[in-house]
Each structure stands twice: as structure tokens, then as C-alpha cells.
C-alpha positions as CSV (number, residue, x, y, z in Angstrom):
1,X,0.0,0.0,0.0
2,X,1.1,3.5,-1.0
3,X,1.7,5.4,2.2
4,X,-0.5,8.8,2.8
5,X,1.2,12.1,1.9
6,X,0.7,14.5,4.1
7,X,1.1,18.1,3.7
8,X,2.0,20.4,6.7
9,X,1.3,24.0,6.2
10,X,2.9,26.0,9.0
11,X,5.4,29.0,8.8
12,X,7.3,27.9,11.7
13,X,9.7,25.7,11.2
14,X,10.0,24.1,14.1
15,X,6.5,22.7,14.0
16,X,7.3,20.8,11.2
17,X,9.8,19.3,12.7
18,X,7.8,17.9,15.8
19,X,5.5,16.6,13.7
20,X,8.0,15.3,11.0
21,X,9.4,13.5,14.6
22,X,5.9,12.5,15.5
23,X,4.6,11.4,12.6
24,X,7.3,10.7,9.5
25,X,7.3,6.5,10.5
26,X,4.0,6.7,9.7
27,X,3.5,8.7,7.0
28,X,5.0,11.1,3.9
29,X,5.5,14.3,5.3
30,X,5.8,17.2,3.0
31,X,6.3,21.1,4.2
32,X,4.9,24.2,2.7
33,X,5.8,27.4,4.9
34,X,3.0,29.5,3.7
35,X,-0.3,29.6,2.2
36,X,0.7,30.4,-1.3
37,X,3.5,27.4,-1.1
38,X,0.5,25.5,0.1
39,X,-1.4,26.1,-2.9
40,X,1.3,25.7,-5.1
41,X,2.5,22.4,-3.5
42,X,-1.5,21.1,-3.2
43,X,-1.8,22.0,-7.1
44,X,1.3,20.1,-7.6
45,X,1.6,17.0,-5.5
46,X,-2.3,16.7,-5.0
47,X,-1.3,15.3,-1.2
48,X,-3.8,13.0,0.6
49,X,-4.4,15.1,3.6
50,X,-3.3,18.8,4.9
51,X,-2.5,19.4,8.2
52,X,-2.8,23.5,7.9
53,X,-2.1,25.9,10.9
54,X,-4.7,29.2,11.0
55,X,-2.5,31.8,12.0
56,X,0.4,32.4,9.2
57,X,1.5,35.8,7.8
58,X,0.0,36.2,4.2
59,X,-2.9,33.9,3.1
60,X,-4.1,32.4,6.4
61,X,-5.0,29.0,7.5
62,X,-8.5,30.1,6.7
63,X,-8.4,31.4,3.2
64,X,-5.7,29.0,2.3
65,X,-8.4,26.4,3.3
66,X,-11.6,28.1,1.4
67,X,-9.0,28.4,-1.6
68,X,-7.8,24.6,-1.7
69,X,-11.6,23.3,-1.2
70,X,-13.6,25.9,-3.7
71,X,-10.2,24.8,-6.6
72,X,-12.0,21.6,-8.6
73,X,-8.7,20.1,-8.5
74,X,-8.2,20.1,-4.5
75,X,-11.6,20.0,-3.1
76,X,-12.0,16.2,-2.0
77,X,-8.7,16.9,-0.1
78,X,-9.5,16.8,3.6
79,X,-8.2,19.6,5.7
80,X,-7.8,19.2,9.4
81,X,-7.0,23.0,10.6
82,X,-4.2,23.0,13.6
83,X,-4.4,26.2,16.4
84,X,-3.3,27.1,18.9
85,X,-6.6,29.2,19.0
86,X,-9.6,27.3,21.0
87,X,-12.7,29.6,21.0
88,X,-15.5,28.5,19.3
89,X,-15.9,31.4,17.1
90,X,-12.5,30.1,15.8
91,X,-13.7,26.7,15.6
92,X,-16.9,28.0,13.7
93,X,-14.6,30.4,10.7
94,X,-12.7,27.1,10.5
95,X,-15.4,24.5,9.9
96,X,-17.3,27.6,7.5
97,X,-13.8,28.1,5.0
98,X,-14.5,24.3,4.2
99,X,-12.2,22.0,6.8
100,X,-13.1,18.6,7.4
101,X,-11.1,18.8,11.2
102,X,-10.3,21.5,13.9
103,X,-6.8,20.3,16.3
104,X,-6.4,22.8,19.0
105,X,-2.9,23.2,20.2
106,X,-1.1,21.5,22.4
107,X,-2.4,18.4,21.2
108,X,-2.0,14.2,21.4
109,X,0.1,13.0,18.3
110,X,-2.0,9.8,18.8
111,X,-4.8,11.9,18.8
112,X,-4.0,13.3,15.5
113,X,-2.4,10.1,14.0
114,X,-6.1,8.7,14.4
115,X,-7.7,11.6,12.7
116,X,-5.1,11.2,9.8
117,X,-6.1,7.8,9.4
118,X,-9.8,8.3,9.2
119,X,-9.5,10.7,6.8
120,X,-6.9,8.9,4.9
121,X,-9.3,5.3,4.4
């Protein structure tokens, strides 16, 4: 079985590599520092999941998001938003620009291996 590309979409470097730590045995991890190189990359590599962050300089989580799932070519891609921000009304522009997921920072890696997987069948 192929394994599941995942792209992390985070301008902080260092998140990726936690993740990369937490999660590269398990799966392809690909990096994209901002929500242009998200598009870009998405476009390109059509990955089988995006792990994007809300709060980056630019295009945020939140537009990056709307732009991936209203783009014919990236809409069946599921999105599973990553914040550090944990009030609903976050929660709620989320879940409206189109993700499929809301992880609020600090989070379980098991917790979010399991959510990869579901939404990765």
C-alpha cells in the first residue's frame, strides 16, 4: 500500500519538525511554509491530507483552506485545521472556510495520527 502524503502547512519551522518526529514513520511528510506554497505544493503533489495551521503571515489557515476546497482540483482533499486558537468562534470560521477537522494546540500526536487515518481510508 502506497503510504499517505501528508502536507503540513505551517510557517514555523519548528512545527514541522515535531510533527515530522511525531509522525514521519508513519507517513510522507511534505512542508509548505506559507499559504501560497500550500497552494502551489496542493496543485502540484495533490497530497492526501493537509495538516494547515490558522494563524500564518499572508494567506491564512483560513483562506488557504476556502482556496484549496472551492479549486476543482483540491476540493476532495481533507483539511484538518491546527491552532493554537480554542474559542469557538475560531472553531466555527474554520469549519465555515470548508475544513473537514479542527486540532487545537497543544495536542496528542496519537490523537492526531487517528484523525489522519480516518480521513486517509
Amino acid at each position: 500500500m502506497a503510504s499517505v502524503k501528508v502536507l503540513l502547512v505551517d510557517y514555523e519551522y519548528f512545527n514541522y519538525e515535531m510533527l515530522s518526529l511525531g509522525l514521519g514513520d508513519r507517513f510522507e511528510i511534505h512542508y509548505a511554509d506559507s499559504g501560497k506554497a500550500a497552494l502551489t505544493e496542493t496543485m502540484a503533489s495533490q497530497p492526501d491530507i493537509l495538516l494547515l495551521d490558522v494563524c500564518m503571515p499572508g494567506i491564512d489557515g483560513y483562506d488557504t483552506c476556502r482556496l484549496i476546497k472551492n479549486t476543482p482540483e483540491t476540493s476532495q482533499i481533507p483539511v484538518i485545521m491546527i491552532s493554537g486558537l480554542e474559542n469557538q468562534i475560531e472553531k466555527d470560521e474554520a469549519f465555515a472556510a470548508g475544513c473537514d477537522d479542527y486540532v487545537t494546540k497543544p495536542f496528542e500526536m496519537a490523537e492526531l495520527i487517528e484523525k489522519i487515518k480516518l480521513y486517509t481510508k
